[in-house]
N, C-alpha and C positions, 0 to 999 in steps of 0.2 A: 413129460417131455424128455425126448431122448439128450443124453450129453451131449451128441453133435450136434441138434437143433439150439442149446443151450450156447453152444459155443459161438453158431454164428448167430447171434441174437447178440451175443455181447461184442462182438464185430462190428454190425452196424451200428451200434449203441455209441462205440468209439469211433466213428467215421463222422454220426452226425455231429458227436462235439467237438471231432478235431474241425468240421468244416463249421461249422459256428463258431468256434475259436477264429478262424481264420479271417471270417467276415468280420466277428467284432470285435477282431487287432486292426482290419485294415479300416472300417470306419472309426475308430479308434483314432489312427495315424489322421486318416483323413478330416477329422475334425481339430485334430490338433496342428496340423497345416494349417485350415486354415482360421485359425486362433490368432495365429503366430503370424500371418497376413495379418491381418484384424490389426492387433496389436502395433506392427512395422507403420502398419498406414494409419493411426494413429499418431504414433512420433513422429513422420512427414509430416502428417497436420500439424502439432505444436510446431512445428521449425519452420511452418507456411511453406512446405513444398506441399502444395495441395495436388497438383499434376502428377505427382510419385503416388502419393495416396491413393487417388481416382487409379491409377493402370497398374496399381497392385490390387485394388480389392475386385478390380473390374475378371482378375481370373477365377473370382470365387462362385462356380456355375449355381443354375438356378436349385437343380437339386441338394446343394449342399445347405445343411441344419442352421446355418449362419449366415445364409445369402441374404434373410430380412435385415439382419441388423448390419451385412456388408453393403445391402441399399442404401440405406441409410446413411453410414458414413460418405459413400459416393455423395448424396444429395446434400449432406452437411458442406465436404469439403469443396463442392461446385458453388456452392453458394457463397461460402467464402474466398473463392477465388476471383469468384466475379468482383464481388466486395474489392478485394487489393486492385481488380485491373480498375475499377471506377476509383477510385483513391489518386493511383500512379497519375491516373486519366486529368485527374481533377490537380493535382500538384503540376505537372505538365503545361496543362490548360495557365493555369495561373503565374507558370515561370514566363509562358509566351504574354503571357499580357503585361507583365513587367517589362519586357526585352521591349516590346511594341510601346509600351507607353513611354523608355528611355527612349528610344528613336524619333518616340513623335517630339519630345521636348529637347532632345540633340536637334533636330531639323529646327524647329522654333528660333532656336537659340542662335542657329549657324543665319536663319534668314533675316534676325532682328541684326545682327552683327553685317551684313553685306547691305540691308537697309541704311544704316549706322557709316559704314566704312562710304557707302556716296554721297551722305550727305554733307560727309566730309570734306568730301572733292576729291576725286580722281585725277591723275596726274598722270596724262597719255603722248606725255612728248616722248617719252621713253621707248615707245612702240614705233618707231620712226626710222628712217635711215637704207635699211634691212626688209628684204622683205620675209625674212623670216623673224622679224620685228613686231613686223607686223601682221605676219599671222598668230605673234601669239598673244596680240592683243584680241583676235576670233577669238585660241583658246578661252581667254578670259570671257567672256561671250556664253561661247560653247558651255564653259561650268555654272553659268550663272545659269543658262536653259535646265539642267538639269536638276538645278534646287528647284526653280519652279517646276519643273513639271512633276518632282516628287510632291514639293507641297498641294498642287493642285488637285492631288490622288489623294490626300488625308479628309478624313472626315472630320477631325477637331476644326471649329468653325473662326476659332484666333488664330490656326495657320493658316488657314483659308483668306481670312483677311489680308493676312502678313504677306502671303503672298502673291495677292495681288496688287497690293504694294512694291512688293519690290519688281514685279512684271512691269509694271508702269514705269518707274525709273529704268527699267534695260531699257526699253523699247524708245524713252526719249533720250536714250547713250547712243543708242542704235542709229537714229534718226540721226544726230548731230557729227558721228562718227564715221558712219560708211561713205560718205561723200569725201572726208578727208584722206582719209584711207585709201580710198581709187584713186584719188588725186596724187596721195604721195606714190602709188602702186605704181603708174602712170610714169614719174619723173625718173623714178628709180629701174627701171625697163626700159626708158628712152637712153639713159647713159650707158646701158649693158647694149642695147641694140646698134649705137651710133656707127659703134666699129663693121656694123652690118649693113649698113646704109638704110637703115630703117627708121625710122622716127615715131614715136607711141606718143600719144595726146588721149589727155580726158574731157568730154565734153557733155552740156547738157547742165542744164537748172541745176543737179546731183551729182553731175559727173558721172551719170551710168552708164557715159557710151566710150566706150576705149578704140582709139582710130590707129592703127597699122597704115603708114605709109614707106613704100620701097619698090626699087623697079622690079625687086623679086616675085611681086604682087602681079604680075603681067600675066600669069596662068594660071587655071581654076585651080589648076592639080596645087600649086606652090600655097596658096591659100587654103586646101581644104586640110592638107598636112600642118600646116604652122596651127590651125584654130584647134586640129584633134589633139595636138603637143599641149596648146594653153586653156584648153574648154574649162576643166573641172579647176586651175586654178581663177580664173576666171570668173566661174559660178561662185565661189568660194568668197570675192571681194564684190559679189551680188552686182555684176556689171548687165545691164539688161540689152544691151547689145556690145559685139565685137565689127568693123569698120575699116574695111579694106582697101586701100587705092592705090594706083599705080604711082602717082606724083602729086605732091603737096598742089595745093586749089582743086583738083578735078572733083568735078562736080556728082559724077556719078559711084558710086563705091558699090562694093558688094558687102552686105551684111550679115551677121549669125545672130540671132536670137540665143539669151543665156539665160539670165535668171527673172522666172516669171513672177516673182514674191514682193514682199515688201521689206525695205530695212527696217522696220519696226518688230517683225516675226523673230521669233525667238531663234538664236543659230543651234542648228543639232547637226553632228557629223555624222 
C-alpha cells in the first residue's frame, strides 16, 4: 500500500470516530436529560405536585431508553393524584354534611321555639292603629310561611312533624286574624278618606268585602283608577271583594274580585 492510500485510510479511520464520538456524546446528553426529568418529577411526586410530574415526564419521547420507566412514573403519579382528588372529594363531601346537618338542627330549633313563643300567646294589639301596623303583623305571617316551607323540604321526619305543627297553629292565627285586620284596615281608611267624602266599610261573616262609597263613584273611569291605586294592597289584607257605590243604601254597586285564596293559606310575598 502506497503512503497516500495509507494516508487516507487513516482519514476515514478519524472521521468515523469523530462522528461516533459525536453521536455518543449526544445520546449521552440526551439520556442524561432525561435522567434529570426523571429525577425533577420524582421530587414533584414526593411534594404531591403529581400534575408537574405527569407534563415533565410526558416530554420524554417514545424513543428515548427511559420512556419505560418515564411511563411508569406517569402511571404511578396519575394514580396518585386521583387518590388526593377522591380524598379532597370525600373531606368536602363530609364538610357539607356537617353544614347540612347544622341547618337541619338550627331550623328544628328555630321551629320548636315559634311552636313554644304561640303557645305562649301572642299579643296582636300592637299591630293596630297604623296601617303600616298592620302590615307588619303580614310580615310576621310572611316569616312564619318561610320556616314552613323550609321545613317541609327536609327530609328528617321530626322536622317534618314539627312543622306541621307549627303550619296548623299559623293557619288557626290566620283564620282568627285576617277578619280583624280588614276590619281594623277598614276603619283606619275610612278616617283618611272622610276629608274626601268617601266612606270605607267592612262587611261579610269575615269582613272580606271592603265598600267604597262617594259621589266620586259616579263614573267607571273614577272607579277603575281608585281600585288600580288599592288592588295589591287590598289583595294583600286577602279582601275577596272591593264594592263601589255612588251613595250610602244604593242597592246596586259595581264590584272587583281580589283575593281568590283562603286566610288559612300560608302568606308569601
Amino acid at each position: 500500500m502506497s503512503n497516500k492510500n495509507k494516508g487516507k485510510g487513516c482519514v476515514i479511520i478519524l472521521v468515523i470516530f469523530l462522528v461516533i464520538g459525536i453521536i455518543g456524546s449526544f445520546i449521552t446528553d440526551k439520556t442524561n436529560n432525561s435522567l434529570s426529568i426523571i429525577e425533577s418529577a420524582k421530587r414533584s411526586i414526593e411534594k404531591d405536585n403529581y400534575q408537574i410530574a405527569i407534563t415533565e415526564l410526558e416530554t420524554i419521547n417514545k424513543e428515548d431508553s427511559l420512556y419505560t420507566e418515564a411511563l411508569k412514573l406517569i402511571n404511578h403519579a396519575d394514580s396518585l393524584h386521583n387518590l388526593a382528588l377522591e380524598k379532597k372529594k370525600k373531606v368536602r363531601e363530609l364538610e357539607n354534611q356537617k353544614i347540612e346537618q347544622e341547618k337541619e338542627e338550627n331550623l328544628k330549633e328555630q321551629i320548636k321555639r315559634e311552636i313554644a313563643s304561640i303557645d305562649e300567646g301572642i299579643d296582636f294589639s300592637g299591630y293596630r292603629k297604623t296601617v303600616d301596623q298592620l302590615q307588619f303583623e303580614l310580615v310576621l305571617f310572611g316569616g312564619w310561611a318561610k320556616i314552613v316551607e323550609e321545613g317541609e323540604q327536609s327530609k328528617d321526619l321530626v322536622t317534618q312533624k314539627l312543622t306541621a305543627k307549627l303550619k296548623a297553629k299559623i293557619s288557626k292565627i290566620q283564620i282568627k286574624e285576617f277578619p280583624l285586620l280588614r276590619k281594623e284596615y277598614s276603619k283606619i281608611i275610612n278616617a283618611k278618606m272622610w276629608e274626601n267624602d268617601i266612606e270605607v266599610s267592612a262587611s261579610g261573616r269575615r269582613k272580606n268585602y271592603i265598600n267604597f262609597t262617594g259621589s266620586i263613584f259616579t263614573t267607571n273611569k273614577n272607579k277603575q283608577l281608585f281600585q288600580k291605586e288599592v288592588q295589591e294592597t287590598l289583595k294583600m289584607f286577602r279582601f275577596t271583594q272591593s264594592r263601589y257605590r255612588w251613595y250610602e243604601g244604593e242597592n246596586k254597586y259595581t264590584y272587583y274580585t281580589i283575593y281568590k285564596g283562603k286566610d288559612s293559606d300560608l302568606v308569601f310575598f
